[in-house]
C-alpha positions, 0 to 999 in steps of 0.5 A: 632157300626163303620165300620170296617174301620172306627174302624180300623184306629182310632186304628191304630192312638191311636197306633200311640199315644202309640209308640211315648210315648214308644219311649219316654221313651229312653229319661230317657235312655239317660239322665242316659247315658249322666249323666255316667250311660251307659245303654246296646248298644244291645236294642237301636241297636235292636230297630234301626233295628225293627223300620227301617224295620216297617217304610220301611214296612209303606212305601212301603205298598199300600196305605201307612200306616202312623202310622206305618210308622210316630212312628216307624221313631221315634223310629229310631231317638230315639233309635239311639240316646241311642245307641250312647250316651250309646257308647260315 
């Protein structure tokens, strides 16, 4: 059986892996928004505000937690990007 450390980072970048594909799923979003189907401004406008708060919390944990820090700025990316285009 692996450390627990050796176990708990190869979560924490399989993690990693599973946000981003979330986070990619605002692509379908914003298509339907660009193509005149607008979708709600609250969930990317919720999402903005949860990712920015983990990717602070990533940054400023000693020593850095890049997973959390990486997918969730993603995430802010994004989700801004649903928001605006669901507002224009």
């Amino acid at each position: 059986m692996p450390n627990q450390g050796t176990l708990a980072y190869r979560v924490g970048w399989i993690a990693f892996v599973l946000s981003v594909v979330l986070w990619l799923s605002f692509a379908d979003q914003i298509r339907l928004n660009l193509s005149g189907h607008k979708g709600s401004l609250i969930i990317p406008w919720m999402v903005v505000a949860n990712c920015t708060a983990w990717t602070l919390y990533g940054l400023w944990k000693s020593p850095r937690d890049w997973p959390v820090a990486l997918s969730n700025m993603i995430g802010i990316v994004l989700g801004l990007a649903a928001g605006v285009t669901a507002f224009i």
